[in-house]
N, C-alpha and C positions, 0 to 999 in steps of 0.2 A: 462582533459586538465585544469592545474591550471593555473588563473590567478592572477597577486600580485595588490594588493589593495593597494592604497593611503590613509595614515591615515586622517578617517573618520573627527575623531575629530578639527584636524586645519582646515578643511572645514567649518565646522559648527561652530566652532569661526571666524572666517574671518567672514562668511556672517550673523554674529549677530551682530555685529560691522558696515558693511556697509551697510544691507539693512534695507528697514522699517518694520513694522509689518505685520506679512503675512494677507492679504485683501483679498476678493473674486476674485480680477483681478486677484492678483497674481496666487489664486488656479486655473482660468481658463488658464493661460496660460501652468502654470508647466502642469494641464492633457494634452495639447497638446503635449510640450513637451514629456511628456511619452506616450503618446502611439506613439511619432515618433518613440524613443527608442525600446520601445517593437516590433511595427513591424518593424524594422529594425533587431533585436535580431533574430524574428522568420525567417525573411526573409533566415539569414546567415547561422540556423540548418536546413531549408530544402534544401539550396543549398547542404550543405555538404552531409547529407543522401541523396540527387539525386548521389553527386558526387563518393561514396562509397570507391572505391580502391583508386581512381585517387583524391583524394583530397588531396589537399595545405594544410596539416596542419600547418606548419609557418604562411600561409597568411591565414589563418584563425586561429590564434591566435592571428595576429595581429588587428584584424578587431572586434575580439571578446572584447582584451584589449581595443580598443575605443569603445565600447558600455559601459565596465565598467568605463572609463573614463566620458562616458557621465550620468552615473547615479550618478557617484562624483559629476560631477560638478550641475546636477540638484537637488541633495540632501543637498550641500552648499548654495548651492542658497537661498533652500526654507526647514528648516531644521525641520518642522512640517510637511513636506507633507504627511503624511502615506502611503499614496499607490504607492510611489519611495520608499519607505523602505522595502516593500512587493516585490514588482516585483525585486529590486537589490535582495534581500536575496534568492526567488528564483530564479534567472539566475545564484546567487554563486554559487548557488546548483547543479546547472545544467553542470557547466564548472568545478565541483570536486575543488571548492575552498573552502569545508566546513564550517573550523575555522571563515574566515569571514563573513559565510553565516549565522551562528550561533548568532554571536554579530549585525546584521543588521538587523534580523529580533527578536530580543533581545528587539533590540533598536521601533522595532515599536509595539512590544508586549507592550513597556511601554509606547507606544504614544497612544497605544488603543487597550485596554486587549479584544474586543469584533469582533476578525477578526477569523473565525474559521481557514483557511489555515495557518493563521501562527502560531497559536497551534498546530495544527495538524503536522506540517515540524517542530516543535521542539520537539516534541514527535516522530519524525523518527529518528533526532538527536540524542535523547538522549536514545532510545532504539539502533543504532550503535553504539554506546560510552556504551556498555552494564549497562544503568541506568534504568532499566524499570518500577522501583516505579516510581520515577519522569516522565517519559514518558510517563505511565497509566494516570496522571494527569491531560497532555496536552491532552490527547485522548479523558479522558472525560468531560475536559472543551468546546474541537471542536464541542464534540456531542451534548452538551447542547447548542453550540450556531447556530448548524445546523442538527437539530435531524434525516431529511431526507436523509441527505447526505450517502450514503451507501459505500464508501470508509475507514469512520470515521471507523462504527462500524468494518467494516473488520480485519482496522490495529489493534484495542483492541483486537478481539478474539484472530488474528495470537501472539498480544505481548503478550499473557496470555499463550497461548497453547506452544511460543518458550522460554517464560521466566519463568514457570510454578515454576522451583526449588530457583528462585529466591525471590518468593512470599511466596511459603512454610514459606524458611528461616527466614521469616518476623515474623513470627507466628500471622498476624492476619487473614491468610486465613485455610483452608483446605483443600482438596483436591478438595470435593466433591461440593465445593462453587466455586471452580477454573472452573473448570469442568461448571458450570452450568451458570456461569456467563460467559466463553467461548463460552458455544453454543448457548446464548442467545443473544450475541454480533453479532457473524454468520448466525442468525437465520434473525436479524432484519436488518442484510444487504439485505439479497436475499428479503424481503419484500420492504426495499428500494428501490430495482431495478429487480423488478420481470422479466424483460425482459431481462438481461441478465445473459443465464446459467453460467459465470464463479459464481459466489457469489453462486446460488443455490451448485454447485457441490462441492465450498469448504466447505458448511455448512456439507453436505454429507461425507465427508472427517472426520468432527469430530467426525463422530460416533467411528473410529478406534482409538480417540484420549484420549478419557474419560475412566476411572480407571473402570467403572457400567456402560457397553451400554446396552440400552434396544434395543435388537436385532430387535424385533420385528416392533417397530418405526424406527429402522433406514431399515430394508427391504420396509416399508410400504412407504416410503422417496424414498427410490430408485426407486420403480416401478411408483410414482406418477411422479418424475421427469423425467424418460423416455419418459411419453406423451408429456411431453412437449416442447422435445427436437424435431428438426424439421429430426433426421435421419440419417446415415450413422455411424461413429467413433463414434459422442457425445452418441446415442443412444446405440451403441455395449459398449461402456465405464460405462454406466447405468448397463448395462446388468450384466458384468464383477462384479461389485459391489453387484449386487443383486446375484452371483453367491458366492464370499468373502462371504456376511452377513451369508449366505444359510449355506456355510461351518462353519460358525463359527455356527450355530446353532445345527450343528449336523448331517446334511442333506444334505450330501453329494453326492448320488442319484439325488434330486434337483440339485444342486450347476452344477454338470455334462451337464442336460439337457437344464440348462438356457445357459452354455459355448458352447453348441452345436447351438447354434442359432447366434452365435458370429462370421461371419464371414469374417471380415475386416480385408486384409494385414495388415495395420497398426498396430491392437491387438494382432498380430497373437502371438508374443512375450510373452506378459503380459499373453493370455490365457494361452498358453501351460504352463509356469512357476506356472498358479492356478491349472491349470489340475494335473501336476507331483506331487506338494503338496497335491491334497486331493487324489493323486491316492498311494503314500508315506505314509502318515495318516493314510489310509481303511487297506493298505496291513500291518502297525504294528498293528492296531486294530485288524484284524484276526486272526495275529499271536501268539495274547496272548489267544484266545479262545480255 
Protein backbone atom coordinates (compact mmCIF):
# COMPACT_ATOMS: atom_id res chain seq x y z
CA UNK A 1 0.00 0.00 0.00
CA UNK A 2 1.89 3.13 -1.35
CA UNK A 3 1.48 6.23 0.28
CA UNK A 4 2.63 9.79 -1.77
CA UNK A 5 4.70 11.96 0.39
CA UNK A 6 4.78 15.64 0.67
CA UNK A 7 7.97 17.17 -0.28
CA UNK A 8 10.07 16.82 2.76
CA UNK A 9 12.32 19.55 1.96
CA UNK A 10 9.77 22.79 1.96
CA UNK A 11 8.86 21.55 5.30
CA UNK A 12 11.95 21.82 6.78
CA UNK A 13 12.55 25.17 5.10
CA UNK A 14 9.35 26.72 6.37
CA UNK A 15 10.10 25.57 9.84
CA UNK A 16 13.73 26.98 9.87
CA UNK A 17 12.61 30.19 8.98
CA UNK A 18 9.72 30.22 11.73
CA UNK A 19 10.82 28.32 14.56
CA UNK A 20 13.58 28.83 17.31
CA UNK A 21 16.46 26.50 17.99
CA UNK A 22 15.49 23.26 18.69
CA UNK A 23 15.62 23.31 23.00
CA UNK A 24 15.10 20.37 25.31
CA UNK A 25 11.35 21.58 25.63
CA UNK A 26 11.14 21.32 22.30
CA UNK A 27 12.66 17.57 22.12
CA UNK A 28 10.14 16.69 25.07
CA UNK A 29 7.38 17.51 23.34
CA UNK A 30 8.14 16.37 19.70
CA UNK A 31 8.80 12.51 21.81
CA UNK A 32 5.34 13.03 22.87
CA UNK A 33 4.31 13.76 19.89
CA UNK A 34 5.77 10.66 18.40
CA UNK A 35 4.84 8.21 20.21
CA UNK A 36 1.15 9.41 19.81
CA UNK A 37 1.94 8.93 16.12
CA UNK A 38 3.47 5.58 16.43
CA UNK A 39 0.86 4.21 18.67
CA UNK A 40 -1.67 5.31 16.59
CA UNK A 41 0.45 3.76 13.32
CA UNK A 42 0.43 0.43 15.23
CA UNK A 43 -3.08 0.72 16.50
CA UNK A 44 -4.25 1.01 12.63
CA UNK A 45 -1.90 -2.44 11.44
CA UNK A 46 -3.46 -4.46 14.14
CA UNK A 47 -7.05 -3.33 13.39
CA UNK A 48 -6.41 -4.34 9.73
CA UNK A 49 -4.70 -7.90 10.52
CA UNK A 50 -7.76 -8.56 13.08
CA UNK A 51 -9.79 -7.24 10.18
CA UNK A 52 -8.27 -9.85 7.40
CA UNK A 53 -10.87 -10.40 4.35
CA UNK A 54 -13.37 -7.65 5.49
CA UNK A 55 -10.91 -4.82 5.60
CA UNK A 56 -11.53 -1.11 4.16
CA UNK A 57 -8.55 -0.77 2.33
CA UNK A 58 -9.52 2.85 1.04
CA UNK A 59 -10.25 3.85 4.67
CA UNK A 60 -7.26 2.50 5.68
CA UNK A 61 -5.28 4.14 3.38
CA UNK A 62 -6.81 7.01 4.22
CA UNK A 63 -6.07 6.97 7.96
CA UNK A 64 -2.62 5.51 7.13
CA UNK A 65 -1.99 8.88 4.56
CA UNK A 66 -2.79 11.03 7.92
CA UNK A 67 -0.30 9.25 9.99
CA UNK A 68 2.25 10.19 7.23
CA UNK A 69 0.83 13.55 7.15
CA UNK A 70 1.53 13.77 10.71
CA UNK A 71 5.05 12.65 10.68
CA UNK A 72 5.54 15.77 7.92
CA UNK A 73 4.23 17.93 9.86
CA UNK A 74 6.13 16.78 13.16
CA UNK A 75 9.31 16.49 11.07
CA UNK A 76 8.99 20.29 9.78
CA UNK A 77 8.34 21.35 12.96
CA UNK A 78 11.41 19.94 14.49
CA UNK A 79 13.85 19.08 11.60
CA UNK A 80 16.78 17.67 13.98
CA UNK A 81 14.52 15.30 15.69
CA UNK A 82 16.15 11.97 14.78
CA UNK A 83 14.02 9.47 16.00
CA UNK A 84 10.83 11.07 13.58
CA UNK A 85 13.27 10.34 10.75
CA UNK A 86 13.76 6.82 12.07
CA UNK A 87 10.10 5.82 12.89
CA UNK A 88 8.69 7.83 9.31
CA UNK A 89 11.33 5.95 7.23
CA UNK A 90 10.27 2.83 8.92
CA UNK A 91 6.46 3.11 8.54
CA UNK A 92 7.55 3.98 4.63
CA UNK A 93 8.72 0.83 4.63
CA UNK A 94 6.08 -0.73 6.05
CA UNK A 95 3.15 0.88 3.56
CA UNK A 96 5.67 -0.21 0.44
CA UNK A 97 6.56 3.52 -0.20
CA UNK A 98 10.23 2.44 -0.41
CA UNK A 99 11.86 5.46 -2.63
CA UNK A 100 10.80 7.73 0.28
CA UNK A 101 11.67 5.49 2.81
CA UNK A 102 15.15 5.30 1.48
CA UNK A 103 15.76 9.29 1.32
CA UNK A 104 14.10 9.68 5.12
CA UNK A 105 16.08 7.37 6.71
CA UNK A 106 19.15 8.70 4.36
CA UNK A 107 18.41 11.81 5.91
CA UNK A 108 18.68 10.53 9.65
CA UNK A 109 21.73 8.40 8.76
CA UNK A 110 23.31 11.91 8.23
CA UNK A 111 21.74 13.27 11.48
CA UNK A 112 23.52 10.34 13.28
CA UNK A 113 25.65 7.75 11.63
CA UNK A 114 25.34 5.79 15.10
CA UNK A 115 21.54 4.28 14.87
CA UNK A 116 22.00 0.46 14.02
CA UNK A 117 18.20 -0.09 12.63
CA UNK A 118 18.63 2.49 10.23
CA UNK A 119 21.89 0.85 8.80
CA UNK A 120 20.54 -2.09 8.93
CA UNK A 121 16.84 -1.04 6.61
CA UNK A 122 19.36 0.50 4.34
CA UNK A 123 21.34 -2.38 3.87
CA UNK A 124 17.77 -4.40 3.06
CA UNK A 125 17.46 -1.47 0.58
CA UNK A 126 20.21 -1.80 -1.06
CA UNK A 127 20.58 -5.45 -1.21
CA UNK A 128 16.68 -5.29 -3.04
CA UNK A 129 17.95 -2.72 -5.48
CA UNK A 130 20.51 -5.72 -6.20
CA UNK A 131 23.69 -3.51 -4.60
CA UNK A 132 25.04 -5.98 -2.05
CA UNK A 133 28.68 -4.50 -1.81
CA UNK A 134 27.20 -1.42 -0.52
CA UNK A 135 24.68 -3.19 1.59
CA UNK A 136 27.31 -5.64 3.14
CA UNK A 137 28.56 -2.20 4.40
CA UNK A 138 25.54 -1.11 6.20
CA UNK A 139 25.33 -4.77 7.67
CA UNK A 140 28.53 -4.33 9.08
CA UNK A 141 28.34 -0.95 10.37
CA UNK A 142 24.70 -2.16 12.35
CA UNK A 143 26.84 -5.01 13.62
CA UNK A 144 29.47 -2.92 14.94
CA UNK A 145 27.07 -0.70 16.45
CA UNK A 146 25.00 -3.52 18.03
CA UNK A 147 27.20 -6.61 18.14
CA UNK A 148 24.32 -8.75 19.93
CA UNK A 149 21.67 -8.04 17.84
CA UNK A 150 21.25 -11.44 15.94
CA UNK A 151 18.99 -10.25 13.23
CA UNK A 152 22.18 -8.02 11.96
CA UNK A 153 24.33 -11.06 11.58
CA UNK A 154 21.54 -13.27 9.98
CA UNK A 155 20.91 -10.62 7.05
CA UNK A 156 24.99 -10.57 6.29
CA UNK A 157 25.18 -14.34 6.05
CA UNK A 158 21.81 -14.63 4.02
CA UNK A 159 23.34 -11.38 1.69
CA UNK A 160 26.68 -13.35 1.15
CA UNK A 161 25.24 -16.87 0.50
CA UNK A 162 22.23 -14.95 -2.11
CA UNK A 163 24.73 -12.39 -3.50
CA UNK A 164 27.72 -14.89 -3.41
CA UNK A 165 28.52 -14.37 -7.54
CA UNK A 166 28.22 -10.88 -6.98
CA UNK A 167 31.34 -10.80 -4.58
CA UNK A 168 33.24 -13.32 -6.63
CA UNK A 169 32.97 -10.74 -9.32
CA UNK A 170 34.69 -8.20 -7.15
CA UNK A 171 37.77 -10.25 -7.00
CA UNK A 172 38.55 -9.27 -3.63
CA UNK A 173 36.95 -12.33 -2.09
CA UNK A 174 37.10 -16.27 -2.80
CA UNK A 175 35.13 -18.64 -2.41
CA UNK A 176 36.39 -20.14 0.30
CA UNK A 177 36.45 -16.72 2.39
CA UNK A 178 32.79 -16.31 1.22
CA UNK A 179 31.98 -19.36 2.45
CA UNK A 180 33.54 -19.04 5.95
CA UNK A 181 32.68 -15.53 6.69
CA UNK A 182 28.82 -16.72 5.72
CA UNK A 183 28.78 -19.37 8.38
CA UNK A 184 30.44 -17.25 10.66
CA UNK A 185 27.82 -14.60 10.35
CA UNK A 186 25.01 -17.56 10.90
CA UNK A 187 26.96 -19.09 13.32
CA UNK A 188 27.09 -15.75 15.64
CA UNK A 189 23.43 -15.25 15.07
CA UNK A 190 21.99 -18.52 16.79
CA UNK A 191 24.64 -17.59 19.69
CA UNK A 192 22.93 -14.29 19.72
CA UNK A 193 19.66 -15.74 20.32
CA UNK A 194 20.31 -19.21 21.50
CA UNK A 195 16.55 -19.54 22.38
CA UNK A 196 15.27 -19.35 19.28
CA UNK A 197 15.58 -22.47 16.91
CA UNK A 198 14.81 -20.40 13.61
CA UNK A 199 18.81 -18.88 13.54
CA UNK A 200 20.13 -22.30 14.93
CA UNK A 201 18.41 -24.22 11.85
CA UNK A 202 19.28 -21.67 9.34
CA UNK A 203 22.96 -21.93 10.36
CA UNK A 204 22.28 -25.69 9.85
CA UNK A 205 21.04 -24.91 6.37
CA UNK A 206 24.61 -23.67 5.37
CA UNK A 207 26.24 -26.70 5.60
CA UNK A 208 24.37 -27.54 2.17
CA UNK A 209 25.61 -24.03 1.19
CA UNK A 210 29.43 -23.95 1.17
CA UNK A 211 31.67 -25.35 -1.93
CA UNK A 212 33.98 -27.81 1.26
CA UNK A 213 31.38 -29.16 3.93
CA UNK A 214 32.93 -30.78 6.53
CA UNK A 215 30.18 -33.37 6.78
CA UNK A 216 31.13 -34.50 9.80
CA UNK A 217 30.54 -31.02 11.72
CA UNK A 218 27.59 -30.52 10.12
CA UNK A 219 25.92 -34.21 11.25
CA UNK A 220 27.48 -33.41 14.76
CA UNK A 221 25.32 -29.79 14.45
CA UNK A 222 22.38 -31.72 13.40
CA UNK A 223 22.05 -34.30 16.31
CA UNK A 224 23.25 -31.55 18.91
CA UNK A 225 20.34 -29.42 17.60
CA UNK A 226 17.68 -32.05 17.90
CA UNK A 227 18.08 -32.07 21.87
CA UNK A 228 17.23 -28.97 21.85
CA UNK A 229 14.45 -28.74 19.93
CA UNK A 230 11.36 -29.22 22.47
CA UNK A 231 9.71 -32.25 19.73
CA UNK A 232 7.33 -33.20 17.25
CA UNK A 233 7.96 -31.43 13.23
CA UNK A 234 11.22 -29.29 14.54
CA UNK A 235 12.62 -32.45 15.94
CA UNK A 236 11.49 -34.89 12.74
CA UNK A 237 13.03 -31.79 10.58
CA UNK A 238 16.47 -32.38 12.57
CA UNK A 239 16.22 -35.89 11.91
CA UNK A 240 15.60 -35.49 8.05
CA UNK A 241 18.85 -33.32 7.90
CA UNK A 242 20.89 -35.82 9.87
CA UNK A 243 19.40 -38.33 7.35
CA UNK A 244 20.61 -35.69 4.04
CA UNK A 245 24.26 -35.28 5.76
CA UNK A 246 24.13 -39.30 6.33
CA UNK A 247 23.55 -39.72 2.60
CA UNK A 248 25.82 -37.27 1.44
CA UNK A 249 28.46 -39.18 3.40
CA UNK A 250 28.07 -42.23 1.81
CA UNK A 251 25.83 -43.91 4.23
CA UNK A 252 22.97 -44.65 3.01
CA UNK A 253 21.97 -47.64 5.42
CA UNK A 254 22.14 -44.88 8.05
CA UNK A 255 20.52 -42.16 6.16
CA UNK A 256 17.28 -45.03 5.81
CA UNK A 257 17.20 -45.73 9.50
CA UNK A 258 17.35 -42.23 10.94
CA UNK A 259 14.16 -41.54 8.06
CA UNK A 260 12.57 -44.43 9.72
CA UNK A 261 12.08 -42.81 13.01
CA UNK A 262 10.53 -39.67 11.08
CA UNK A 263 7.14 -39.95 11.61
CA UNK A 264 5.27 -36.66 11.17
CA UNK A 265 2.29 -36.17 8.46
CA UNK A 266 3.74 -32.87 7.91
CA UNK A 267 7.36 -34.65 6.59
CA UNK A 268 5.84 -37.16 5.26
CA UNK A 269 6.62 -35.36 1.80
CA UNK A 270 10.08 -34.17 2.24
CA UNK A 271 10.91 -37.86 3.76
CA UNK A 272 9.55 -39.91 1.01
CA UNK A 273 11.40 -37.57 -1.81
CA UNK A 274 14.98 -38.35 0.61
CA UNK A 275 14.00 -41.99 0.74
CA UNK A 276 13.37 -42.30 -3.52
CA UNK A 277 16.74 -40.35 -3.75
CA UNK A 278 19.04 -42.56 -1.80
CA UNK A 279 16.75 -45.62 -2.78
CA UNK A 280 17.57 -44.13 -6.78
CA UNK A 281 21.54 -43.64 -5.87
CA UNK A 282 21.93 -47.41 -4.01
CA UNK A 283 20.04 -49.10 -7.14
CA UNK A 284 22.66 -47.12 -9.86
CA UNK A 285 25.46 -47.94 -7.41
CA UNK A 286 24.63 -51.68 -7.92
CA UNK A 287 24.18 -51.52 -11.05
CA UNK A 288 27.59 -50.68 -12.24
CA UNK A 289 28.97 -53.55 -9.91
Amino acid sequence: MKLVRLPLFYACLLSSLLIAPFTRADEAVAETKLKEIVAHQKALFAEAEKAGDKLDEENLRTQLQQVGNDYETLIGRNPKFVPAYVAYGLFLGKVDNRKDAIGILLKANALDKNIAVVKNQLGNYLAEEGKPIEAMNYYLSAIQLEPKEALYHLQLGNLINDARADFLKTGQWDRTQLDKTMQNALLEATQCAPDDWRYGYRYGLSFYQVEKTDWDAALQFWKDFEKKLPGGVQQGAARINQAKVLFAKSQPDEAKAVLATVTEPELKEEKEKLMAEIGATTSAAESKK
